[in-house]
MDTraj code that builds the backbone (N, CA, C; nanometers):
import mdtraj as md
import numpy as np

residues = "UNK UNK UNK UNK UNK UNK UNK UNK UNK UNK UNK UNK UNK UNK UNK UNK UNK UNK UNK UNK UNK UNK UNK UNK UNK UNK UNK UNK UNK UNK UNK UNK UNK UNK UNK UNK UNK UNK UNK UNK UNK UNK UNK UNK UNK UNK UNK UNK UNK UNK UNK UNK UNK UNK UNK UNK UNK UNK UNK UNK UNK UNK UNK UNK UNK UNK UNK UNK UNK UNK UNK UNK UNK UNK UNK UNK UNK UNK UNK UNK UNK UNK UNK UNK UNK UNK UNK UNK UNK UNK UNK UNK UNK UNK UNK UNK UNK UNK UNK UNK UNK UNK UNK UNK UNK UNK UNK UNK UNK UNK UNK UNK UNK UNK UNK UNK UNK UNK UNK UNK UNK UNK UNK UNK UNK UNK UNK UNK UNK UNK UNK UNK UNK UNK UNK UNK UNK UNK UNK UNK UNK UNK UNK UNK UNK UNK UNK UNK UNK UNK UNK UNK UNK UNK UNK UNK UNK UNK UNK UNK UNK UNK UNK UNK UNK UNK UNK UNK UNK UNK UNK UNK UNK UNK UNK UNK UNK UNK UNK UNK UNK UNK UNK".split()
xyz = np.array([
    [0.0848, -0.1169, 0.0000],
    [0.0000, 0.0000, 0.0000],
    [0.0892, 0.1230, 0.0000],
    [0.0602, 0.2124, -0.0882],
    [0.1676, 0.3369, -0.0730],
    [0.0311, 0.4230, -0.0009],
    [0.1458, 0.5343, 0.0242],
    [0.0887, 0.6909, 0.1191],
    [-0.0746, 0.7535, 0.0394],
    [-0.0559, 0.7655, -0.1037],
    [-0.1983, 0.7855, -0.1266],
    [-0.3281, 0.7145, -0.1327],
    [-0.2497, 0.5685, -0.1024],
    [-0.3979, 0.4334, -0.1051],
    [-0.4215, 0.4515, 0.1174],
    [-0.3110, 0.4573, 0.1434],
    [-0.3618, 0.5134, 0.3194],
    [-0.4051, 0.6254, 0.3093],
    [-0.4172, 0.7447, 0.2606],
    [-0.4810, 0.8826, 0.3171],
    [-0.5862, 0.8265, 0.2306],
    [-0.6686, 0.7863, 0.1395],
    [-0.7840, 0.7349, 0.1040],
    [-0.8286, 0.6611, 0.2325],
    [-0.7554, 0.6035, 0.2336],
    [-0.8070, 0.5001, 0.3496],
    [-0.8609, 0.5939, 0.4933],
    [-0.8239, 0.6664, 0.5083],
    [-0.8024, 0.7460, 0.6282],
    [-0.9482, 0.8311, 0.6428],
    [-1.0134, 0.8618, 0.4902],
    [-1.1053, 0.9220, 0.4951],
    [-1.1959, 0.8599, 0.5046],
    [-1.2478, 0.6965, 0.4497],
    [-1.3028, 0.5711, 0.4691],
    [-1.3147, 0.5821, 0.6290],
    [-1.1902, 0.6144, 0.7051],
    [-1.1962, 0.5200, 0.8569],
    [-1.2281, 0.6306, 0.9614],
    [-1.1955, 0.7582, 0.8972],
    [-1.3011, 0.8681, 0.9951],
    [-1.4346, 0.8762, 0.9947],
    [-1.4612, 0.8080, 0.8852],
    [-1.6196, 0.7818, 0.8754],
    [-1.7009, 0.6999, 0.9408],
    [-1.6256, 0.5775, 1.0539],
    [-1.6453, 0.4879, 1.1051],
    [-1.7001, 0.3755, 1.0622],
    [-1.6100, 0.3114, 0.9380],
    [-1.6515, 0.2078, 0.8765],
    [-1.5563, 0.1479, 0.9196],
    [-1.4580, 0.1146, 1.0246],
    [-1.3627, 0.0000, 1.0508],
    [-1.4251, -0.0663, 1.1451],
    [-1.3556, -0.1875, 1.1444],
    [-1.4084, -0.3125, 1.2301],
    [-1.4359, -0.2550, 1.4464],
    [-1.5144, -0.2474, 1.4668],
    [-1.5358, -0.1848, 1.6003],
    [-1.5314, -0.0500, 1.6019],
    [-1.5986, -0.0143, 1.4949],
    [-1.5822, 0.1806, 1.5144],
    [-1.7156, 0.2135, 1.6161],
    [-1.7935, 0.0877, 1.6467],
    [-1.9268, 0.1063, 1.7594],
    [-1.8699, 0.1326, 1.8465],
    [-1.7532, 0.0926, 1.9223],
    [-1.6622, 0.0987, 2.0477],
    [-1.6389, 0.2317, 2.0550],
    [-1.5629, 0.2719, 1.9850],
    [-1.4769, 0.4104, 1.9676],
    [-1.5840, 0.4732, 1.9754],
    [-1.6754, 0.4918, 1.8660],
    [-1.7303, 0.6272, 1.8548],
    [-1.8275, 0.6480, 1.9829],
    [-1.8579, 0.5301, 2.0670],
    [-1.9806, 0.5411, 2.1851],
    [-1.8685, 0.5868, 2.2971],
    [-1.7237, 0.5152, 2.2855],
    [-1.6419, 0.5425, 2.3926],
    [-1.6522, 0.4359, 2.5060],
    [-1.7712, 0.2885, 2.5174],
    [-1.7372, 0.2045, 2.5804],
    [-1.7086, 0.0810, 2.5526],
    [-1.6593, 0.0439, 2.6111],
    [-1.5948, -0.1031, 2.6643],
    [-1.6769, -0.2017, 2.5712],
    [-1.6730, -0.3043, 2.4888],
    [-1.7803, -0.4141, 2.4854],
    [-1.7898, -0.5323, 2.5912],
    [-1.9473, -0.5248, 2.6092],
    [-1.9587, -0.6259, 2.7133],
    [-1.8643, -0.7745, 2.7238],
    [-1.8618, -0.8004, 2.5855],
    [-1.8318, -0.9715, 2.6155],
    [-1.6900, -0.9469, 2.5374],
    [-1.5405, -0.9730, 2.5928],
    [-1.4191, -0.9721, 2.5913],
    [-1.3744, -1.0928, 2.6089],
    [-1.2773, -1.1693, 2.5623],
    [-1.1733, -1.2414, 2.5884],
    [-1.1111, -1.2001, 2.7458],
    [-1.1429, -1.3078, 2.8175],
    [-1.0242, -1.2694, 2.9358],
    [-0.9142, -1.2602, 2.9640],
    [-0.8504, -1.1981, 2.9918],
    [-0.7011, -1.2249, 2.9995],
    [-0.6418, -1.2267, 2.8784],
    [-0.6856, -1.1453, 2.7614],
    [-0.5691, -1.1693, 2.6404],
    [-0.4534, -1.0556, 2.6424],
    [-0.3612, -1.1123, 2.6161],
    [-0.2154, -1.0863, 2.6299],
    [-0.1974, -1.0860, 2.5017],
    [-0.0992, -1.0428, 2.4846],
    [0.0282, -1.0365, 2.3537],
    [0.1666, -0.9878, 2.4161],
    [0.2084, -1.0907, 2.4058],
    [0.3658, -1.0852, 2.4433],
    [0.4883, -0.9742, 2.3188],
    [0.5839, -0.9643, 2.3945],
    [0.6699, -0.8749, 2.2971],
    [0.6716, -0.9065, 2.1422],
    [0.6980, -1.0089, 2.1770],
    [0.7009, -1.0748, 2.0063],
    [0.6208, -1.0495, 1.9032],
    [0.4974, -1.0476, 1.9713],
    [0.3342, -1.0587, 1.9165],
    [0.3633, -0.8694, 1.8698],
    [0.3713, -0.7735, 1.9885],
    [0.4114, -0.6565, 1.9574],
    [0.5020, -0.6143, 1.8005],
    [0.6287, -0.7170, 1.8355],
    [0.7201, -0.6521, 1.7134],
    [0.6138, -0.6915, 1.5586],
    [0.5890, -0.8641, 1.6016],
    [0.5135, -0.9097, 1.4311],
    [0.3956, -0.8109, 1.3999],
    [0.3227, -0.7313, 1.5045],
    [0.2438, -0.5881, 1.4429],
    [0.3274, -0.5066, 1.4062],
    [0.4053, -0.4835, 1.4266],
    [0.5112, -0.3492, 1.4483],
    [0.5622, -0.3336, 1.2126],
    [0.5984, -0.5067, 1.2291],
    [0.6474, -0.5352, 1.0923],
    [0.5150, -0.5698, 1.0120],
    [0.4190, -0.5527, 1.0564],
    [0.3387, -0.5520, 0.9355],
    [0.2638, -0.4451, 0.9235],
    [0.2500, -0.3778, 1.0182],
    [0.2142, -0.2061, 1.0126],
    [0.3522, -0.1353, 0.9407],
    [0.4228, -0.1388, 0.9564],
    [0.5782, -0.1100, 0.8605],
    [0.5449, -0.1337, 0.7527],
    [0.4998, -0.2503, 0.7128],
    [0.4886, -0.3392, 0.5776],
    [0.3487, -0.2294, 0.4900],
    [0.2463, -0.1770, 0.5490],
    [0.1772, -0.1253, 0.4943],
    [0.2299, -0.0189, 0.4853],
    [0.2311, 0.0752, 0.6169],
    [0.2850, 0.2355, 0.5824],
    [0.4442, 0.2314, 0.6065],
    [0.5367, 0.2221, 0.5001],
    [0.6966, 0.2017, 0.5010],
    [0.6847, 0.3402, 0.5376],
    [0.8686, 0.3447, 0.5526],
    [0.9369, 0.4635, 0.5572],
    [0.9594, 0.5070, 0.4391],
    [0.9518, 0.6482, 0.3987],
    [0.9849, 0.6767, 0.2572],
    [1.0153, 0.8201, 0.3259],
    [1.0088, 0.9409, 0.2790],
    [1.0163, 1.0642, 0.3053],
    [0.9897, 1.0794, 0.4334],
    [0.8786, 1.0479, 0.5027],
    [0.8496, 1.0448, 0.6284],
    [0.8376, 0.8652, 0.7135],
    [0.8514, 0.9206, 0.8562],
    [0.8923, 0.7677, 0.9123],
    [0.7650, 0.6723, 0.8967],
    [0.7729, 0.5820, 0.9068],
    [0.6751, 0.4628, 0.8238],
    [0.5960, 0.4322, 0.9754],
    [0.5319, 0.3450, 0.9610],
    [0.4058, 0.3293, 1.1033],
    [0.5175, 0.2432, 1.2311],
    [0.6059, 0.1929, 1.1888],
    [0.6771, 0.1005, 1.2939],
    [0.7307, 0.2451, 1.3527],
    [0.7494, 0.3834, 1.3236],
    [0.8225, 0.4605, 1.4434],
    [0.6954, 0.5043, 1.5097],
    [0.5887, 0.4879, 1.5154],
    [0.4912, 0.5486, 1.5499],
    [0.4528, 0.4527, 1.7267],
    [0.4771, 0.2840, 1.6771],
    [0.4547, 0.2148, 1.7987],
    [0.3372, 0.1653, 1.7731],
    [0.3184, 0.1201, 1.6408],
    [0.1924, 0.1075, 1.5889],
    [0.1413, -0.0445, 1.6320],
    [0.2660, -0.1270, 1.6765],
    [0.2014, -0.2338, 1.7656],
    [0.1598, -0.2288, 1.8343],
    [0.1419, -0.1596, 1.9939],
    [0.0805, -0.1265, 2.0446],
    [0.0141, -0.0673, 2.0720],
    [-0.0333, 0.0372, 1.9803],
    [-0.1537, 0.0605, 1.9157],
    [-0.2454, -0.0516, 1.9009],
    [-0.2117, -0.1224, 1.8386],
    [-0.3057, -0.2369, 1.7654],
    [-0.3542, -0.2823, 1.8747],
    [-0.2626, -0.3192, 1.9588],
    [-0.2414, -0.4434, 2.0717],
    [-0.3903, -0.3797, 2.1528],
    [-0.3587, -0.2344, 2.2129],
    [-0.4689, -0.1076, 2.2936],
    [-0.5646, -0.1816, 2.2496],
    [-0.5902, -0.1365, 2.1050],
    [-0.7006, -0.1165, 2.0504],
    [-0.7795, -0.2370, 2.0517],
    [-0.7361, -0.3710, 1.9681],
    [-0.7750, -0.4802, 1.9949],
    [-0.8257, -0.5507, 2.1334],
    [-0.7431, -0.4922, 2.2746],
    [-0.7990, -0.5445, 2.3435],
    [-0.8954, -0.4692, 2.4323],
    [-0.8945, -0.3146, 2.4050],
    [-1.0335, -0.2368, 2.4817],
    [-1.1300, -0.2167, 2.3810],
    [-1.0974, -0.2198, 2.2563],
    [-1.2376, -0.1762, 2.1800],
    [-1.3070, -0.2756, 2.1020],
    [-1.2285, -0.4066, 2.1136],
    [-1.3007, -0.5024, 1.9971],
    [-1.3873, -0.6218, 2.0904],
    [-1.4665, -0.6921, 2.0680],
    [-1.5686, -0.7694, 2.1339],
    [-1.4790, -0.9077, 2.1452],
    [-1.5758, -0.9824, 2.1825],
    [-1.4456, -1.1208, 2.1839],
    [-1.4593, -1.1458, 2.0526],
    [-1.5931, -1.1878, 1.9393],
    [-1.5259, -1.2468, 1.8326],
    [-1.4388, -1.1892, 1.7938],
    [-1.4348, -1.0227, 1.7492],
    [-1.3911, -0.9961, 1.6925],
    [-1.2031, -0.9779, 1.7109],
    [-1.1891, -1.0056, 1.9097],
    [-1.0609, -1.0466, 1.9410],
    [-1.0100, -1.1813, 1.8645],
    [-1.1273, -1.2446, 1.8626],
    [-1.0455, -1.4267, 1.8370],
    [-1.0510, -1.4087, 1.6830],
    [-1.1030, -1.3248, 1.5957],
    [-1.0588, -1.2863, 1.4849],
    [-0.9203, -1.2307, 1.4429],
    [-0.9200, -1.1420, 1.5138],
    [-0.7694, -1.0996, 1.4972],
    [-0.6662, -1.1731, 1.5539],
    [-0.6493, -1.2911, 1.6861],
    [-0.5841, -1.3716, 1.7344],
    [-0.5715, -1.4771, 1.6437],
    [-0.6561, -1.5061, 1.5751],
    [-0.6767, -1.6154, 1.5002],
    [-0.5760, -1.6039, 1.3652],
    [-0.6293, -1.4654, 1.2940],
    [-0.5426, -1.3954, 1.1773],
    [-0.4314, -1.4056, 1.1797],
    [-0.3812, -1.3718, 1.3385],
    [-0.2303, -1.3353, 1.3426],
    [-0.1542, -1.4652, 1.3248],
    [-0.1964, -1.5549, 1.3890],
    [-0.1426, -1.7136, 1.3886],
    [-0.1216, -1.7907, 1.2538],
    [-0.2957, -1.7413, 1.1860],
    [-0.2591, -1.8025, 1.0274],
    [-0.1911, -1.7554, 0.9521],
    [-0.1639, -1.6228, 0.9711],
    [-0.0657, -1.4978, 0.8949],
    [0.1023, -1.5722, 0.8902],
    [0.1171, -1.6123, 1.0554],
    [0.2251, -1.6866, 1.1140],
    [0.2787, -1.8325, 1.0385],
    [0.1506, -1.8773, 1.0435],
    [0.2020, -2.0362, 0.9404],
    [0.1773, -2.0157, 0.8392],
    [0.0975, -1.9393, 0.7889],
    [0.1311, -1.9710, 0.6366],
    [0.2567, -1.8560, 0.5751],
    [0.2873, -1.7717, 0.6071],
    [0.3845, -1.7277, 0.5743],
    [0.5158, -1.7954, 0.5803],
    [0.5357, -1.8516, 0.6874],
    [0.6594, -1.9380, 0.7365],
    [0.6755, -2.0630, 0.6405],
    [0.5200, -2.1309, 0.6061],
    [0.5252, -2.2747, 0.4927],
    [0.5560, -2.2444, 0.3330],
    [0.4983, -2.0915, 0.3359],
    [0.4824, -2.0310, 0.2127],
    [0.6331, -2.0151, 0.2003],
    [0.7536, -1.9524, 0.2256],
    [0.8593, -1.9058, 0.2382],
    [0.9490, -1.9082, 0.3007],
    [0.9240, -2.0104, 0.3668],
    [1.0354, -2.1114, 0.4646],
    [1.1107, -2.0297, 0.5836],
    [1.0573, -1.8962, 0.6147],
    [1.1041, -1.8000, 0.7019],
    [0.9906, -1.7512, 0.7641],
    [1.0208, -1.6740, 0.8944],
    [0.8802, -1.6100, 0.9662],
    [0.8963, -1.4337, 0.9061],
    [0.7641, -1.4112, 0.9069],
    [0.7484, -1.3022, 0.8382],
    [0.8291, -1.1640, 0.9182],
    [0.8549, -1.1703, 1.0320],
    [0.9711, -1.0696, 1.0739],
    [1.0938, -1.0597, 1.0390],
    [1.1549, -1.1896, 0.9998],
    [1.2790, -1.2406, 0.9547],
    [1.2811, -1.2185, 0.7763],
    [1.1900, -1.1751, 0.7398],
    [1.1593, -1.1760, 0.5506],
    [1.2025, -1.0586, 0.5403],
    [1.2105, -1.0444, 0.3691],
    [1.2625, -0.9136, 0.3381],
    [1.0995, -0.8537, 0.3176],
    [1.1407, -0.6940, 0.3009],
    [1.0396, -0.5977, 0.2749],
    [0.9577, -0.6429, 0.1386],
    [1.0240, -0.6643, 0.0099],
    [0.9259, -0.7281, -0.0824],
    [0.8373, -0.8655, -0.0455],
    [0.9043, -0.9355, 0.0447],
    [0.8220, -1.1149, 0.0389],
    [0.7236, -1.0584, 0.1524],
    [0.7176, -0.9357, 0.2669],
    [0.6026, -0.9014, 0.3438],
    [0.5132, -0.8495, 0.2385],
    [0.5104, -0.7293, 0.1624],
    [0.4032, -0.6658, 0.0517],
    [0.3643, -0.7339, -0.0294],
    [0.4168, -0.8782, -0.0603],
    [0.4130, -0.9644, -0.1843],
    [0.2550, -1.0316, -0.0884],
    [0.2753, -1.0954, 0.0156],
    [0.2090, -1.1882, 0.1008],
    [0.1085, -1.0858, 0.1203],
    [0.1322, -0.9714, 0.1994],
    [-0.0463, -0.8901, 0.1936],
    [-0.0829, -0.8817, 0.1667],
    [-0.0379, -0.8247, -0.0078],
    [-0.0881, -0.8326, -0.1218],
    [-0.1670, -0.8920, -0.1387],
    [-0.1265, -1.0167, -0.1404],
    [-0.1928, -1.1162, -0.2072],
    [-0.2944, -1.1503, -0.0961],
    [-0.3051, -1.1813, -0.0213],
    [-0.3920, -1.1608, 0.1023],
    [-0.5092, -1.0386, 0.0940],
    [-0.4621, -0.9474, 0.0607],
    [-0.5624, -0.7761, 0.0451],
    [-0.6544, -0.8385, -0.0715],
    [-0.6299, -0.9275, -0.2277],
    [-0.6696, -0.9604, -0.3400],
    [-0.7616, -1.0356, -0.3241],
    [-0.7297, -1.1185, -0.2041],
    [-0.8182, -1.2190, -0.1797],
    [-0.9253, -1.1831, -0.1323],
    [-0.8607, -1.1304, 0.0071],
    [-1.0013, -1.0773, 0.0659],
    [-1.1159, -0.9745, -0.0145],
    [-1.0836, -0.9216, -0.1048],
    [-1.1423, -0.8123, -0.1692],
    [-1.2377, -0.8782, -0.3084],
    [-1.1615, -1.0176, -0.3234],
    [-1.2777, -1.0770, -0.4400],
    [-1.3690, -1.1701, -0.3157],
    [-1.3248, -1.1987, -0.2264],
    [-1.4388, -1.2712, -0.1644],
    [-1.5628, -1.2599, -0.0972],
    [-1.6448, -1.3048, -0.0973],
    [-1.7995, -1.2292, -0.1012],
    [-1.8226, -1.1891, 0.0457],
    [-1.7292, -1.2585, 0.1447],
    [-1.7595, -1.2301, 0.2799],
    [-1.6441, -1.1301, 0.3375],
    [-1.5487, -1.1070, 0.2124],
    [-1.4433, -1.0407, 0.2436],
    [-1.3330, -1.0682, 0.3511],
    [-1.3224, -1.2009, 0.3655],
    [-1.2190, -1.2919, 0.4355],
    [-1.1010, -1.2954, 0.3782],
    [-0.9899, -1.3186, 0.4193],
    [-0.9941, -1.3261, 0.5708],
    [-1.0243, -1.1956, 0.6691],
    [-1.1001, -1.1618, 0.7662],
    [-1.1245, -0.9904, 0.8131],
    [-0.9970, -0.9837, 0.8606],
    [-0.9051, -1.0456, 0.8970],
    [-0.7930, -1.0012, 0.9887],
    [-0.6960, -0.8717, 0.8900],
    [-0.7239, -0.9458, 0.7687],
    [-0.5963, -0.7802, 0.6496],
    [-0.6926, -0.6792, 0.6695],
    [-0.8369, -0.6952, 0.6688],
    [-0.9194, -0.5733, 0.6752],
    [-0.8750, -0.4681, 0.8304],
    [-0.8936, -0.5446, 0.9424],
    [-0.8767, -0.5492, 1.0836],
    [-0.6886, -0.4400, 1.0715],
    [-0.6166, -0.5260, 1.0050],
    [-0.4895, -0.4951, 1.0127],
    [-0.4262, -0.3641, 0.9271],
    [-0.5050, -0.3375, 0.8052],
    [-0.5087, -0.2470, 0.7668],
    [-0.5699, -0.1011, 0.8197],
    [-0.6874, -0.1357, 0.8628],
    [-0.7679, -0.0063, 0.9195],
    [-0.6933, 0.0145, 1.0625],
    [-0.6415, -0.0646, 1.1332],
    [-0.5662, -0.0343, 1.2373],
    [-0.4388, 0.0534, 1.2129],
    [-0.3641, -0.0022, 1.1312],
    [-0.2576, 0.0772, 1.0626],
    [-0.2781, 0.2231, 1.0520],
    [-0.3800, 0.2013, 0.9975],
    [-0.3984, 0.3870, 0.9441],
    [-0.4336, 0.4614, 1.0173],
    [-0.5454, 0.4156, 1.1084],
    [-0.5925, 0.5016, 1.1930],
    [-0.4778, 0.5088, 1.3239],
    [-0.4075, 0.4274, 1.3825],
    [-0.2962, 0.4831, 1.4267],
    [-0.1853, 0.5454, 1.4001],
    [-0.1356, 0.5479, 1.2477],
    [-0.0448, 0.6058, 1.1880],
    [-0.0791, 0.7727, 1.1855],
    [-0.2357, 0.7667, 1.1421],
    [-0.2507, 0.9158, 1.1163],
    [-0.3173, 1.0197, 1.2105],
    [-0.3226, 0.9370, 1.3405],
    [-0.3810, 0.9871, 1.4700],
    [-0.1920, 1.0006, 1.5540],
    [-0.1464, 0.9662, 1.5176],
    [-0.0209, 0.9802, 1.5799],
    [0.0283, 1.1002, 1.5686],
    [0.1190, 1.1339, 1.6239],
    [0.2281, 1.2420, 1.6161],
    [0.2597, 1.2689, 1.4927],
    [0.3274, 1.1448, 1.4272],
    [0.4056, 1.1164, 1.3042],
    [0.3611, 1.1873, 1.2426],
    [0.2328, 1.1005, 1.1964],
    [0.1660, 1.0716, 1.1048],
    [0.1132, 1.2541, 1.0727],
    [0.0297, 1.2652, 1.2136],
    [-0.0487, 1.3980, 1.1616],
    [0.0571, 1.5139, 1.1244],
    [0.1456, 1.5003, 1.2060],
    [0.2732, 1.6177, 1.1477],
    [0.3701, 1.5818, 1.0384],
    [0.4140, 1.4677, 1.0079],
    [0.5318, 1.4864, 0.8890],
    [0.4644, 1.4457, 0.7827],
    [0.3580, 1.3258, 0.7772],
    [0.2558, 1.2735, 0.6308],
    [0.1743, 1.3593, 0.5948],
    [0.1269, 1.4276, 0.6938],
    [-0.0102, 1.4838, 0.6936],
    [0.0274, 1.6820, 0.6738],
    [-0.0445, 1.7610, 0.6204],
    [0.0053, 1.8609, 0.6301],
    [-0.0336, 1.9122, 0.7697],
    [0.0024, 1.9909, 0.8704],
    [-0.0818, 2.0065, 1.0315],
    [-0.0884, 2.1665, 1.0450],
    [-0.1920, 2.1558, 1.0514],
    [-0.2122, 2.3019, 1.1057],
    [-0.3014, 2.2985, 1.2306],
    [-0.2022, 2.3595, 1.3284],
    [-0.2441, 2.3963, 1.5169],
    [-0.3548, 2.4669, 1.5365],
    [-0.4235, 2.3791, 1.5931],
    [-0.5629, 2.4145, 1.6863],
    [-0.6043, 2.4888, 1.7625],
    [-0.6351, 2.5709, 1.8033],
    [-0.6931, 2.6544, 1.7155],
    [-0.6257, 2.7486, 1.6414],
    [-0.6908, 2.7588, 1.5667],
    [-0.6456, 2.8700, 1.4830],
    [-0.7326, 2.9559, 1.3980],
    [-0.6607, 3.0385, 1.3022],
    [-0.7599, 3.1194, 1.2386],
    [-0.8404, 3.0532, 1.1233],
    [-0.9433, 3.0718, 1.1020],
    [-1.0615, 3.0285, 0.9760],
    [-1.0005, 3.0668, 0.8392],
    [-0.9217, 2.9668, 0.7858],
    [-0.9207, 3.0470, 0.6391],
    [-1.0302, 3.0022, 0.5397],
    [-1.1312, 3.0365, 0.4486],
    [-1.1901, 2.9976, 0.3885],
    [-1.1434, 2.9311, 0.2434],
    [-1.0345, 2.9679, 0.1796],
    [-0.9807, 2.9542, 0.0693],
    [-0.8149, 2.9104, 0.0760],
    [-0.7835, 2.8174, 0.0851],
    [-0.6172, 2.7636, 0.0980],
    [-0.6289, 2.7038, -0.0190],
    [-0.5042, 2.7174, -0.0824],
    [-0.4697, 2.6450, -0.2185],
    [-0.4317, 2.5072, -0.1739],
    [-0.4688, 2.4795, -0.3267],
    [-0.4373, 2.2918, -0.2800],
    [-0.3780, 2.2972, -0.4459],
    [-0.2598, 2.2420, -0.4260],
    [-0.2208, 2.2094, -0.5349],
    [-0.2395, 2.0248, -0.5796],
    [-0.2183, 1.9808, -0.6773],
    [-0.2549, 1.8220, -0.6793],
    [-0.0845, 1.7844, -0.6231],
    [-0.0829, 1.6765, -0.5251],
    [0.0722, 1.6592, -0.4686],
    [0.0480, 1.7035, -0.3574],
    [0.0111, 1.7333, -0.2925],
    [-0.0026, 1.8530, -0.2225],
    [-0.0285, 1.7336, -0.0795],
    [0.0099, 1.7534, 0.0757],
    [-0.0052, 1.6362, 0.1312],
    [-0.1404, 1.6995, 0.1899],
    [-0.2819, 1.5871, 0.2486],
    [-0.3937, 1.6261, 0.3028],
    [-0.3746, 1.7003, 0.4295],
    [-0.4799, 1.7487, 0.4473],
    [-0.4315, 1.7998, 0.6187],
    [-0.5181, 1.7254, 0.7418],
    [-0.4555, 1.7546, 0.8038],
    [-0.4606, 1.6413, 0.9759],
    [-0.5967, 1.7411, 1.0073],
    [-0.6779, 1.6526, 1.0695],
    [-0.7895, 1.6896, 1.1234],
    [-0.7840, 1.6579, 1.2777],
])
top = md.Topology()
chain = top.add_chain()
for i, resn in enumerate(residues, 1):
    res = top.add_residue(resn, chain, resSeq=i)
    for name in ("N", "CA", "C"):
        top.add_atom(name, md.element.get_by_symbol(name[0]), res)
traj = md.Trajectory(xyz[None], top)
């Protein structure tokens, strides 16, 4: 995914079409949770490299300086319900073996093309399939973004930022190229 298929994305996910945007936008808890789910460091870095894997470093720092694993990690475990935890627990594991059978390496240990090659192809799938499975690239993607561009990073070096408050301009040029601005 490059920088202009995420700021698309970004406008999609302020709209509250990502997986548990009922959570967020009400601000509580869902009743029925997984108990006790954990994610150990490890679990942290393999988000870390596949949030990387979507928003790289290029001009500005890519989602792994942002801490975008634990982001995920937050998010997944206060705002998502249990299926939708054992969805993403589930994802991460199959993500885990089949990458490793697929390419005889674990996907932290791969290079940057054999991670985009595998999402890829993963994003293709899910997008011709009628139920849009597997949800976990959906899950993993919209997480990405919305922490990338709610971040520090994101809203100041990707994003153009202009400080709150400020004055009303009615008319700012936008040239095409031009980076969106942080809301």
């Amino acid at each position: 995914m490059n920088r202009r298929d995420a700021l698309k994305s970004v406008v999609l996910m302020m709209g509250g079409t990502m997986v548990g945007a009922t959570a967020i936008l009400t601000g509580c808890t869902p009743e029925h949770q997984i108990e006790g789910l954990n994610f150990m460091p490890e679990d942290i870095a393999f988000l870390d490299e596949i949030g990387d894997t979507i928003i790289p470093t290029t001009d500005t720092p890519g989602a792994k300086a942002t801490g975008i694993g634990s982001f995920m990690v937050m998010m997944v475990k206060d705002c998502y319900d249990a299926d939708q935890q054992k969805t993403f627990v589930d994802g991460l594991n199959m993500i885990n073996k089949e990458f490793k059978a697929e390419n005889g390496k674990s996907f932290v240990e791969a290079s940057a093309e054999e991670r985009t090659a595998y999402l890829n192809k993963m994003y293709e799938t899910a997008k011709a399939s009628e139920d849009r499975s597997p949800a976990v690239i959906w899950m993993l993607k919209d997480l990405t973004v919305l922490g990338y561009f709610t971040s520090e990073i994101g809203a100041t070096q990707a994003l153009n930022y202009v400080e709150v408050p400020g004055r009303f301009d009615p008319c700012i040029p936008y040239n095409p190229g031009d980076k969106a601005y942080a809301i």
